[in-house]
BATORDO-35336 format. One record per residue (C-alpha): residue number from 0; residue in one letter; y, x, z. Coordinates in steps of 0.1 Angstrom, whole numbers, always signed. Each point is the difference from the previous one (the first is absolute). Example, Ala and Ser with C-alpha at 12.3 -4.5 7.8 and 13.67 -1.06 7.14 Angstrom:
BEGIN
- seq,type,north,east,up
- 0,A,-45,+123,+78
- 1,S,+34,+14,-7
! end
This chain:
BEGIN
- seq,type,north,east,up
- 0,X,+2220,+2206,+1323
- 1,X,-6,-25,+29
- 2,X,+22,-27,-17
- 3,X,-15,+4,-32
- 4,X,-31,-3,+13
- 5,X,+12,-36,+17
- 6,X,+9,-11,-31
- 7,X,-33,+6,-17
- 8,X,-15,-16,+28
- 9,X,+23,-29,-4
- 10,X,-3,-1,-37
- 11,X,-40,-4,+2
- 12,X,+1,-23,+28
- 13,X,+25,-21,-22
- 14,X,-19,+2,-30
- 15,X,-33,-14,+19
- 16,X,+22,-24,+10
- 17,X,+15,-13,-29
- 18,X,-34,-1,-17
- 19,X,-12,-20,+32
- 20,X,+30,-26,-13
- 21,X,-6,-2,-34
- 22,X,-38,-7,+1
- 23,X,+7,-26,+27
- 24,X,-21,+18,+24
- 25,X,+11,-7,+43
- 26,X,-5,+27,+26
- 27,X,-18,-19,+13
- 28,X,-25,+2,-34
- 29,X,-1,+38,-6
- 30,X,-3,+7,+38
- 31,X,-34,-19,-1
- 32,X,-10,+21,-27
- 33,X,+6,+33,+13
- 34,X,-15,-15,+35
- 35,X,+27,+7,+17
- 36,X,+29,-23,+18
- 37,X,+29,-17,-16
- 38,X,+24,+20,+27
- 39,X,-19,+31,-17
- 40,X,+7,-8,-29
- 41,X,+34,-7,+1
- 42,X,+6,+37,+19
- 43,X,-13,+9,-39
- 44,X,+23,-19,-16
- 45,X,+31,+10,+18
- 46,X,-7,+37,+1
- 47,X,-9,+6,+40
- 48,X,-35,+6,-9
- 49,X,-10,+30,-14
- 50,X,-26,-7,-35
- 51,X,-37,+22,-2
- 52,X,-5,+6,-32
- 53,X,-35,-22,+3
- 54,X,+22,-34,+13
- 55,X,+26,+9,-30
- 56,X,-27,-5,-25
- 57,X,-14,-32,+14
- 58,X,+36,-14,+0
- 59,X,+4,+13,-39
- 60,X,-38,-20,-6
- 61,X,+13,-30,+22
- 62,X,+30,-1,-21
- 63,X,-17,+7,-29
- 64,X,+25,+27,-12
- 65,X,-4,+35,-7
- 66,X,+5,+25,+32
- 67,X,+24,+19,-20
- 68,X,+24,-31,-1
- 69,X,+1,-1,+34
- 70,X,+13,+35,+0
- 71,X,+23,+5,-24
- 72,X,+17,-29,-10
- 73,X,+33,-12,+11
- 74,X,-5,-37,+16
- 75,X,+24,-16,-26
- 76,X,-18,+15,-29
- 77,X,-36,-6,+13
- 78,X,-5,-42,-8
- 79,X,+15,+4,-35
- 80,X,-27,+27,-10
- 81,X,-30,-20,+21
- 82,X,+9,-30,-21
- 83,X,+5,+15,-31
- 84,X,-38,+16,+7
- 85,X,-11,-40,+7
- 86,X,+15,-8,-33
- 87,X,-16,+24,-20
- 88,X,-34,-5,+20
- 89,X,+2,-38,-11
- 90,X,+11,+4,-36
- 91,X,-27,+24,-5
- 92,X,-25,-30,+9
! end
C-alpha cells in the first residue's frame, strides 16, 4: 500500500511537472505564484513535499489544467490530451 501510494505521489508530482514543461513555465515562475520559494517548489515537483488539497488547486489554475488531470493521468498521456483540448479550444474560435 505504501509503494503504491509513492507512485501516486510520483505520478502527480510528474504530471505537474510535465505540464510546468510544456507551457514553458520555470520554477522559478509558478513558485512566485504560489508565494512560495523556487527550493519549495521544486520539493513539489519531485515528490518530497507532501500537496494540500488548497496548493493542488492553485497549481491546476496556474497550469491552467483540470485538477483531475493532475490526478489521474499517466505523465506520457497527459500533453497529448492538454493539446488536443488547445486544439479544439482554437478551432472552435
Amino acid at each position: 500500500m505504501k509503494d503504491l501510494l509513492a507512485l501516486k505521489t510520483k505520478n502527480v508530482a510528474g504530471n505537474i511537472r510535465k505540464i510546468r514543461e510544456y507551457r514553458d513555465y520555470t520554477q522559478d515562475y509558478l513558485a512566485a505564484k504560489l508565494k512560495i520559494s523556487q527550493n519549495a517548489y521544486s520539493k513539489i515537483e519531485l515528490g518530497y513535499s507532501k500537496l494540500t488539497v488548497d496548493r493542488l488547486f492553485q497549481v491546476a489554475l496556474i497550469l491552467e489544467v483540470e485538477v483531475n488531470h493532475l490526478l489521474t493521468l499517466d505523465p506520457k498521456d497527459l500533453i497529448k490530451i492538454i493539446a488536443d483540448d488547445e486544439s479544439k479550444l482554437i478551432a472552435s474560435h
